[in-house]
C-alpha positions as CSV (number, residue, x, y, z in Angstrom):
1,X,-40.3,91.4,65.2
2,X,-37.0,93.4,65.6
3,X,-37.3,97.3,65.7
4,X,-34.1,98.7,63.7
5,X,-32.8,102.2,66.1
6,X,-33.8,104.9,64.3
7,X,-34.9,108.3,65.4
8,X,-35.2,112.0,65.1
9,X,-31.8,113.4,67.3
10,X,-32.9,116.2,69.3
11,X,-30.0,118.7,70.0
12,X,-28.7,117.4,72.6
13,X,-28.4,113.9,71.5
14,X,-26.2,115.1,68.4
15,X,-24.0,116.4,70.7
16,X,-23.1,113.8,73.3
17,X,-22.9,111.0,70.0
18,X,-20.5,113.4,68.7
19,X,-18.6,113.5,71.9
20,X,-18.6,110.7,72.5
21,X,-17.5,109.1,69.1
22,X,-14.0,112.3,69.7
23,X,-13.6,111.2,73.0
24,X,-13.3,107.6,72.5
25,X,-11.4,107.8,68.9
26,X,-8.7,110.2,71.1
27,X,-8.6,108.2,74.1
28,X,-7.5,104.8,71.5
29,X,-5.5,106.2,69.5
30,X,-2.9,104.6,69.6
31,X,-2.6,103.5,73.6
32,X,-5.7,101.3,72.9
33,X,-3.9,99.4,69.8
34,X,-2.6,96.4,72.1
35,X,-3.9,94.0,70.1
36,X,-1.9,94.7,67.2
37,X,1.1,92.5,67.2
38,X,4.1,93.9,67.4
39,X,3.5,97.3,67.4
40,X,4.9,100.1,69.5
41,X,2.4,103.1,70.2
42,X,4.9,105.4,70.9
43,X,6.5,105.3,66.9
44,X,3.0,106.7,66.3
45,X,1.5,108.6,68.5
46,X,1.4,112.5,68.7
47,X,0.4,112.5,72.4
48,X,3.5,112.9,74.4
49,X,4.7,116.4,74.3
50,X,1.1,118.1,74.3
51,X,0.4,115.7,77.0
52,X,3.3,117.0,78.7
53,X,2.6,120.8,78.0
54,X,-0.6,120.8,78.8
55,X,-0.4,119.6,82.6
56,X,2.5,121.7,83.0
57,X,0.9,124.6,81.0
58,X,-2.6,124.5,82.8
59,X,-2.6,121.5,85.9
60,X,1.3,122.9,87.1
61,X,2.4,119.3,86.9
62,X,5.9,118.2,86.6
63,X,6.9,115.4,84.3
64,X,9.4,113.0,84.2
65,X,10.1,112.3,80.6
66,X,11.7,108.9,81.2
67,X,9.5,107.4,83.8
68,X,5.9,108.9,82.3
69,X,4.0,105.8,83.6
70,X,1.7,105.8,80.3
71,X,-1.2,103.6,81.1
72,X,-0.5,103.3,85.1
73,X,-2.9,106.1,86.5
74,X,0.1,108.4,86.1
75,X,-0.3,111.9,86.1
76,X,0.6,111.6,82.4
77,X,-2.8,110.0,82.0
78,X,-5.0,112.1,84.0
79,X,-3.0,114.9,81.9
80,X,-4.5,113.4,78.5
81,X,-7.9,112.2,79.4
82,X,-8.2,116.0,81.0
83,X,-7.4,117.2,77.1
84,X,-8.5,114.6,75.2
85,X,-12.2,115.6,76.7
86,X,-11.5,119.4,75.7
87,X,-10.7,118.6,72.3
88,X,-13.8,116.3,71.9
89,X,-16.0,119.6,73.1
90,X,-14.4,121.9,71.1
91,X,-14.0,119.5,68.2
92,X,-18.0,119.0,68.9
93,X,-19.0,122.6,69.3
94,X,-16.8,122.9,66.0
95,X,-18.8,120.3,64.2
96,X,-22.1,121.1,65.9
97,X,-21.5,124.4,64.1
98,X,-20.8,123.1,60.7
99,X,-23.4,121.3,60.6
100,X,-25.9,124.2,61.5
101,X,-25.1,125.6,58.1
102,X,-24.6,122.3,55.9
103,X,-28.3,121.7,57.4
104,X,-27.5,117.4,56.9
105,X,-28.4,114.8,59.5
106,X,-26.0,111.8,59.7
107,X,-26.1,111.4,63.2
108,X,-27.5,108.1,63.0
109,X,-24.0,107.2,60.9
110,X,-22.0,108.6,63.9
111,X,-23.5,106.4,66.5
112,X,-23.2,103.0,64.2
113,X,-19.7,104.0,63.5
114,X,-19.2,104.2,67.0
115,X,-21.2,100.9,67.7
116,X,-18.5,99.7,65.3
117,X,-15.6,100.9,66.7
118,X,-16.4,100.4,70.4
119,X,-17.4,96.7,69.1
120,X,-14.0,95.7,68.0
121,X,-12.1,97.5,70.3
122,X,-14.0,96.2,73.5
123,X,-13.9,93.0,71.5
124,X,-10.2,92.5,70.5
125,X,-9.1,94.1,74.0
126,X,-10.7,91.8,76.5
127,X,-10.3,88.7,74.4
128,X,-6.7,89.5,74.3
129,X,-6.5,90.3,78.4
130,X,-9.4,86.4,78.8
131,X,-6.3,84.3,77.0
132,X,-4.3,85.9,79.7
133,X,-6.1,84.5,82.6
134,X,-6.9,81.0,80.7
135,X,-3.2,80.4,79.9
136,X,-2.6,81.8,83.2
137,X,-0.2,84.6,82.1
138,X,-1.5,87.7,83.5
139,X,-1.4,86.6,87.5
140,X,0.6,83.5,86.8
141,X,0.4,80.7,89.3
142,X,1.2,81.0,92.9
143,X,4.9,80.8,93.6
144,X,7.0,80.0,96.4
145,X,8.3,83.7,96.6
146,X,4.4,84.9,97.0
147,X,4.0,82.1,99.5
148,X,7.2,83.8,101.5
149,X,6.2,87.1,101.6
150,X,4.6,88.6,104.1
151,X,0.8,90.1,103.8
152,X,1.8,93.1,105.3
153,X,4.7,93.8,102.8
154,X,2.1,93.8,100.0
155,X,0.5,96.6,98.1
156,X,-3.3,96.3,97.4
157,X,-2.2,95.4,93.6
158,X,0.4,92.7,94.6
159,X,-2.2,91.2,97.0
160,X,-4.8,90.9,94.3
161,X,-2.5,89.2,91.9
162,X,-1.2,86.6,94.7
163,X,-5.1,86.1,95.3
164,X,-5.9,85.7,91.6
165,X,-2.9,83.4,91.1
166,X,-4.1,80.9,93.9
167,X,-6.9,79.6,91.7
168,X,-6.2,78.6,88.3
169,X,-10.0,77.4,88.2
170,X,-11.4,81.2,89.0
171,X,-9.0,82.9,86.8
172,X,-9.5,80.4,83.7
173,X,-13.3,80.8,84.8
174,X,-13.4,84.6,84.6
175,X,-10.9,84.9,81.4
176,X,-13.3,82.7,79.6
177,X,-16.1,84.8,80.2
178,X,-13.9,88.0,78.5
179,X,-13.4,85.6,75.6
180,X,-17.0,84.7,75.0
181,X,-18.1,88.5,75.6
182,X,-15.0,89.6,73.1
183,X,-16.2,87.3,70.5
184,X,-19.8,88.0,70.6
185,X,-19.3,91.4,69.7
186,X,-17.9,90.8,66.3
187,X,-21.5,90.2,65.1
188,X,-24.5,92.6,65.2
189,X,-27.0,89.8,66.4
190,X,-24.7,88.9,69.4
191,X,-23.7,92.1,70.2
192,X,-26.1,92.8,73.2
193,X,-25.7,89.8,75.4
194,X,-21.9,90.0,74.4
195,X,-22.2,93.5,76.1
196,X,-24.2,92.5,78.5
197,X,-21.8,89.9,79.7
198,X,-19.0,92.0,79.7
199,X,-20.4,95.0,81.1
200,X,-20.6,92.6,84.2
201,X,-17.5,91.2,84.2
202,X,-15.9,95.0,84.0
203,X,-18.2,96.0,86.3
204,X,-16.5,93.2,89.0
205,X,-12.8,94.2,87.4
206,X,-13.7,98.0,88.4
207,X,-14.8,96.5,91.7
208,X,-11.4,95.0,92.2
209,X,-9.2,97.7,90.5
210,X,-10.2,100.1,93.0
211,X,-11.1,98.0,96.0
212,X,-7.7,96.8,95.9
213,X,-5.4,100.0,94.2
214,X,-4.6,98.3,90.9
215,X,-3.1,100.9,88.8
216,X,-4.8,100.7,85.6
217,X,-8.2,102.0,87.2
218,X,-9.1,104.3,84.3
219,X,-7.8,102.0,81.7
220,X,-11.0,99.3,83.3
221,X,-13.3,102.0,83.6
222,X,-12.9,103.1,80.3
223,X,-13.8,100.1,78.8
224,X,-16.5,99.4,81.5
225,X,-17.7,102.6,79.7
226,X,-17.9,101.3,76.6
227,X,-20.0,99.1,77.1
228,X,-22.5,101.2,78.8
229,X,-22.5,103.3,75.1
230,X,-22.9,99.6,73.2
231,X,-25.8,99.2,75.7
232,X,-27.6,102.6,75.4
233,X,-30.3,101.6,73.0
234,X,-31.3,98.9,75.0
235,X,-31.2,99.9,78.6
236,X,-34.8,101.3,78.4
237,X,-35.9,97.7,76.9
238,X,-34.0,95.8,79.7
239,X,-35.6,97.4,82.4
240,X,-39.2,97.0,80.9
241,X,-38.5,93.0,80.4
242,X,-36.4,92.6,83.8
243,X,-38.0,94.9,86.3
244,X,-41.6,96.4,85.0
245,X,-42.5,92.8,83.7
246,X,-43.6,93.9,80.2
247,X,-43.5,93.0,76.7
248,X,-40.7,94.9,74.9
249,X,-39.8,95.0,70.9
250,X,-35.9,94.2,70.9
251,X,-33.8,96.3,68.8
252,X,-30.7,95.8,66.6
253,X,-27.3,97.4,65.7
254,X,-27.7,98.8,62.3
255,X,-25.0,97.9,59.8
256,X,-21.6,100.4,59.2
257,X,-22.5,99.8,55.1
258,X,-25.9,99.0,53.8
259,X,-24.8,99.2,50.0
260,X,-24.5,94.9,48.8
261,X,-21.4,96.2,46.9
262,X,-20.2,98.1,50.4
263,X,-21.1,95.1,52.7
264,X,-19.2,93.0,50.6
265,X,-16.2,94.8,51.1
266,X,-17.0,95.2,54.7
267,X,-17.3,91.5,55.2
268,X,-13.3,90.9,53.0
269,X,-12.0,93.7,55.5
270,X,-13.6,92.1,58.6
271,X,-12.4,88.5,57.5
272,X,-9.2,89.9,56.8
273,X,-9.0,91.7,60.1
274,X,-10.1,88.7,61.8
275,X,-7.6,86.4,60.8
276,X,-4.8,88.8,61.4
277,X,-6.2,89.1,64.9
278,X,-6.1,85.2,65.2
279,X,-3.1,84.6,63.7
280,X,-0.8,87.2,65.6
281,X,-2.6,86.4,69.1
282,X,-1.6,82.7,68.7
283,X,2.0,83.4,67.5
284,X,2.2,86.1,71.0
285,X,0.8,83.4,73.6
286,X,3.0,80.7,72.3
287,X,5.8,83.1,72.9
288,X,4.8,84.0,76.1
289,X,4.3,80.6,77.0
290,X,7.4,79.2,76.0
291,X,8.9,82.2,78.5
292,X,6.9,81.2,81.7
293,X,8.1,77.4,81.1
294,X,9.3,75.7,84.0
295,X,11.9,73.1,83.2
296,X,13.0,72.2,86.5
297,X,8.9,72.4,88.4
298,X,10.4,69.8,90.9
299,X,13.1,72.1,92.4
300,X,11.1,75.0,93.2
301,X,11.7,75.3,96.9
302,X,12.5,77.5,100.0
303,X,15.7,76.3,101.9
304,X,16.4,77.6,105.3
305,X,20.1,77.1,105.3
306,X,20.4,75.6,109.0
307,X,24.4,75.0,108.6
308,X,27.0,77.0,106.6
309,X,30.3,76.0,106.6
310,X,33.0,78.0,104.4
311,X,36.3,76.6,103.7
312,X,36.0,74.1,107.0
313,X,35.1,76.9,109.4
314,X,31.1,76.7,110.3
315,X,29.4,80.3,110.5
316,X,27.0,80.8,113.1
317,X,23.8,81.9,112.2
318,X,21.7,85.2,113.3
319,X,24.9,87.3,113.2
320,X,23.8,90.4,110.9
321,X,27.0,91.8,110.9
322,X,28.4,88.4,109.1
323,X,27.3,89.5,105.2
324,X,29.3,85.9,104.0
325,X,26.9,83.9,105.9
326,X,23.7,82.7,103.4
327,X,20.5,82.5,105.5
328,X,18.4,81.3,102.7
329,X,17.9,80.1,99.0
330,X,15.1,80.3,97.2
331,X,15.5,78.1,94.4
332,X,12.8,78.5,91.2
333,X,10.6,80.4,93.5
334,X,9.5,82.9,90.8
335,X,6.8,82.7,88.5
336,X,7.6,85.2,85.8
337,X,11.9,84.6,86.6
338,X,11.9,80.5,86.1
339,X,15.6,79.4,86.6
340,X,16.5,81.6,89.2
341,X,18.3,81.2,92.6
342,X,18.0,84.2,95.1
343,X,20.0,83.7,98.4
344,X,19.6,85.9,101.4
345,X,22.6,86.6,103.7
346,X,22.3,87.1,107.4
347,X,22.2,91.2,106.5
348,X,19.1,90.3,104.9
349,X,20.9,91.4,101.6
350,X,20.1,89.1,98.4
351,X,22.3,88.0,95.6
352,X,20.2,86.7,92.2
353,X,21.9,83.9,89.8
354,X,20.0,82.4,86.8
355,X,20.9,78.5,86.9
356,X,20.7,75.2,84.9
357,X,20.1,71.9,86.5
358,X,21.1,68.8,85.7
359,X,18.4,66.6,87.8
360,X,20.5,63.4,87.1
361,X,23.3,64.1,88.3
362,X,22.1,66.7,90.8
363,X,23.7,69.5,89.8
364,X,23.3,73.2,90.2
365,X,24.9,75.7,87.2
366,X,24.8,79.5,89.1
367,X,25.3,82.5,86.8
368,X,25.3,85.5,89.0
369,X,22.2,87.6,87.3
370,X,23.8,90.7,85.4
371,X,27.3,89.6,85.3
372,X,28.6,90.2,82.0
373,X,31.5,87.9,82.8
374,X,29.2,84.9,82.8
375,X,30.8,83.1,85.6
376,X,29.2,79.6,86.5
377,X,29.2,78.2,89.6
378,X,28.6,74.2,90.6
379,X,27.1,72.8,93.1
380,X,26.1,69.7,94.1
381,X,23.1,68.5,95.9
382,X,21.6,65.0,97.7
383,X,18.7,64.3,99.9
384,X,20.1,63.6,103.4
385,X,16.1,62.8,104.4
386,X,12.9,64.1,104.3
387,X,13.4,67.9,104.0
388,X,16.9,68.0,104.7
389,X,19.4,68.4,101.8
390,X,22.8,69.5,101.8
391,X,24.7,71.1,98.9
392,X,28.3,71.5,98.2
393,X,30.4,73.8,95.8
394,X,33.1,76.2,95.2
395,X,31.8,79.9,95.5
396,X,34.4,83.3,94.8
397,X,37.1,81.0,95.5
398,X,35.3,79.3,98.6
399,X,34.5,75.8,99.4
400,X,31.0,76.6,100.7
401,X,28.9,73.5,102.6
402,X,25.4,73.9,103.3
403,X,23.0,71.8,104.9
404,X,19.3,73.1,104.4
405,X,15.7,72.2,105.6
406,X,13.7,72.8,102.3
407,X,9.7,73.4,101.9
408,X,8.3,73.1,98.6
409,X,4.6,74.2,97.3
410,X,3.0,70.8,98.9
411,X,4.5,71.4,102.5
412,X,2.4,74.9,102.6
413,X,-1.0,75.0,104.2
414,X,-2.3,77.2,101.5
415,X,-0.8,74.6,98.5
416,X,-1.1,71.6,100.2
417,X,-5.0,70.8,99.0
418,X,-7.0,71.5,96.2
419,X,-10.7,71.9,95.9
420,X,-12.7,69.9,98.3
421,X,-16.4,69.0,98.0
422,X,-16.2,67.5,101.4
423,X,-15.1,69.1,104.8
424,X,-13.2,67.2,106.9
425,X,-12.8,68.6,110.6
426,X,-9.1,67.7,110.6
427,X,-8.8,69.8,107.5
428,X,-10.0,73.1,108.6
């Protein structure tokens, strides 16, 4: 037998549901809209400059209007969540009062249109960020450049996306789950052990958000939140079956229309809202896939350039003061930046190209990265022997010779196995 929530709303309970349905409508509107295709929040929203005088008005903040930081933690944030939770009290005390003299109780209505809202939102968000981790486009995959850098030169948010990127299996395995929560929510019968699933997996994302300084802390906690609201009904009934061991009646989430005429419209606008959802998330993942291509996987490598010789003379190497010496060449080392060359000269300064490749021929095409000129630079490149390569070219004018030991991702210890059922003491 399923129990439909119903009950008489004391006083307080018609204020927090009130509350809470302001708080949340603010706080989405329209920052929360990421799942609509195309759009750009700022064209709508009304946020920015009473975001801005209010923590300079009342919290003496200074802003930065072209570096506000909107959805990074930012001051700008803490700035609107501090007013968007004034507004939802006064807006409540506001309401709370009219309603003292229109003597109506709808409070009922409130909470399932909040159900509702929190439902799709929770729903359309995480399934969007879930694709991200199974087509691998939120931490990418790990990358020479992460493999170069050193631990200590990381911030807790870089570290935690080189850790995520390491295992394709966990982050498929974790953006599934978001998927399966996400889609579970769409219907009233699934909605609790969709929540439930996904209050767990935001619980770990908090976890990792703040264990590790990611910057969009509140943006995870906020929709960790939500799902405590979609579970409130049920949390008495949870811990009667889980922890006291006793029989419970399960409840269900009552329906935003209950009119045939109204549900039938409510099922058209779902449908329709549904296939939107599916049609522009496809049409953005193939785009973002066709970005993060690699055409040239094979050449990603690390050269340490052991012999430089320009124009016949040989420079020596670990002079800093020589800035025409290269030290080394990264060479497709970046996940998010495929076709690119970065070259380190003895200074430790860098210079960046984009390139084409022609593998048959072995070929290098450098165009130095921001140079509206579009200059190209050849280079040639053979295999002396295992590791050793040597490339040859005209640079600025130069004849430029260099002879390089190269590591690519098998030839690092963190790269160089997969999983393994079985220990081998040589493998530790």
């Amino acid at each position: 037998m399923t129990q439909v929530i119903s009950e008489n709303y004391s006083f307080a309970k018609r204020a927090i549901w009130r509350f809470v349905f302001l708080y949340f409508l603010l706080y989405i509107f329209p920052y929360g809209f990421e799942y609509i295709y195309g759009l750009n929040t700022e064209n709508i929203s009304f946020w920015k400059e009473i975001t801005i005088w209010f923590g300079e008005t009342f919290i003496g903040w200074k802003f930065n209007r072209e570096r506000l930081l909107n959805g990074f933690d930012s001051e700008y944030d803490y700035s609107r969540f501090l007013l968007i939770a004034i507004l939802s009290l006064i807006l409540t005390f506001c309401w709370l009062l009219i309603d003292s003299k229109l003597k109506k109780s709808y409070t009922s209505k409130i909470k399932v249109l909040t159900h509702t809202i929190l439902r799709y939102h929770v729903g359309f968000t995480l399934i969007l960020y879930g694709l991200s981790k199974v087509f691998l486009q939120q931490f990418g995959t790990i990358n020479i450049s992460n493999l170069e850098t050193k631990i200590g030169d990381l911030s807790g948010m870089r570290y935690l996306w080189h850790f995520m990127s390491y295992s394709d299996f966990y982050t498929i395995s974790s953006g599934l789950i978001e998927v399966i929560g996400g889609i579970l929510l769409f219907f009233r019968r699934t909605t609790l052990i969709g929540t439930f699933i996904l209050f767990i997996a935001m619980a770990n994302v908090v976890l990792l958000d703040i264990g590790y300084d990611v910057r969009v802390k509140m943006f995870a906690i906020h929709l960790f939140l939500m799902t405590i609201v979609l579970m409130s009904d049920h949390i008495k009934g949870m811990f009667q079956f889980f922890i006291s061991s006793k029989p419970t009646v399960p409840k269900k989430y009552e329906p935003l229309f209950n009119a045939i005429i109204s549900k039938r419209i409510g099922y058209i606008i779902k449908t329709l809202i549904m296939g939107y959802f599916v049609i522009t998330t496809y049409y953005e993942f193939s785009e973002r896939i066709d970005r993060s291509n690699d055409p040239y996987p094979e050449l990603a490598s690390m050269h340490v350039i052991n012999t430089f010789v320009k124009n016949g003379d040989t420079l020596l190497p670990n002079d800093h003061l020589n800035n025409h010496r290269w030290k080394k060449m990264l060479v497709n080392g970046h996940w998010r930046r495929p076709e690119m060359v970065s070259i380190t000269l003895e200074n430790e300064e860098s210079i960046s190209f984009t390139f084409k490749a022609d593998t048959i021929k072995k070929q290098l095409f450098l165009t130095p990265l921001g140079d509206s000129t579009q200059l190209e630079y050849t280079f040639d490149y053979k295999k002396i022997n295992q590791n050793q390569y040597e490339f040859l070219g005209i640079y600025k004018g130069d004849t430029i010779r260099l002879e390089t030991k190269a590591k690519f991702l098998k030839d690092y210890k963190l790269t160089k196995h997969g999983i393994r059922w079985l220990t081998v003491f040589d493998q530790l």
